[in-house]
C-alpha positions in Angstrom: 25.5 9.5 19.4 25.3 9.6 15.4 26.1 5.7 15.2 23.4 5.0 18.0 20.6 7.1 16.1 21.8 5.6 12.7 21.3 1.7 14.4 18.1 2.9 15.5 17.1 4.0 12.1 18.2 0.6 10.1 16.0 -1.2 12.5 13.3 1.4 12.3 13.8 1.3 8.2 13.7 -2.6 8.2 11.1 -3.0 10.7 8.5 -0.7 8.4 9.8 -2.5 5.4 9.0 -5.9 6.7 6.0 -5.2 8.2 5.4 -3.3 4.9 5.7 -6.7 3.2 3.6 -8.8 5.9 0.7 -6.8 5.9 0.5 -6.3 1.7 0.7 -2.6 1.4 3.8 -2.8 -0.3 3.1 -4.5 -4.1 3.8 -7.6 -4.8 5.0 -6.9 -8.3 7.4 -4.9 -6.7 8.8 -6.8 -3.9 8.7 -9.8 -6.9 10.4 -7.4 -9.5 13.4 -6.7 -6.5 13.9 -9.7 -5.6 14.3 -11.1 -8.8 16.8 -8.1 -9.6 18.6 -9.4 -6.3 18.7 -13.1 -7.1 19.9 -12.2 -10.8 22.9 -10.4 -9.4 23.8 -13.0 -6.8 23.4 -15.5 -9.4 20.4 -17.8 -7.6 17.4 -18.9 -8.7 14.5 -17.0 -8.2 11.7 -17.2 -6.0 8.1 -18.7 -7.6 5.4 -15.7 -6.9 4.0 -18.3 -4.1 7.1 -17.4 -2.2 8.1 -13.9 -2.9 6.6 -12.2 0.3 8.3 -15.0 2.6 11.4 -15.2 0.8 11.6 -11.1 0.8 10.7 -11.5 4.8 13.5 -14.0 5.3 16.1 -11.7 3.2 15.4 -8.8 5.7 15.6 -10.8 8.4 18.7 -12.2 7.2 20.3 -8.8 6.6 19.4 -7.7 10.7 21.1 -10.5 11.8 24.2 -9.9 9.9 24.3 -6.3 10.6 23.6 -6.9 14.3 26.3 -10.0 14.6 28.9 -7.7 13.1 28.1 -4.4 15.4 28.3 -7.1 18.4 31.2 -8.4 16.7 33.2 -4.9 16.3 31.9 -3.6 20.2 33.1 -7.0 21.6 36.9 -6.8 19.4 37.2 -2.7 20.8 35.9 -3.9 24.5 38.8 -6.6 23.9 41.8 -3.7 23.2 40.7 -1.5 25.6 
């Protein structure tokens, strides 16, 4: 029940953050300043400020579908052994 609730919460968390994004409330300077700190560490280049809102939105959407193909993933391996 705790891993169901906490699912719900990441898409809850990333649903508000992107929508967050979309609609402005959320700084640009900030979403700019996080990304950068994101592309820095990956080692990419980063974003001009023309794209930082739809670069941020495609990140998030990104990070759902990895973290949804890898829940699918681990339910369909345990369905498997079982």
């Amino acid at each position: 029940m705790l891993q169901m609730a906490s699912i719900v919460a990441f898409h809850a968390v990333m649903l508000l953050l992107g929508l967050g994004i979309a609609s402005r409330a959320i700084p640009e300077a900030f979403v700019a300043n996080v990304l950068g700190y994101l592309h820095k560490t990956i080692g990419i280049t980063t974003p001009s400020p023309e794209q930082v809102r739809m670069i941020a939105l495609i990140w998030i959407g990104a990070t759902v579908l990895i973290v949804d193909g890898c829940l699918f993933f681990l339910v369909f391996v345990t369905s498997l052994l079982n």
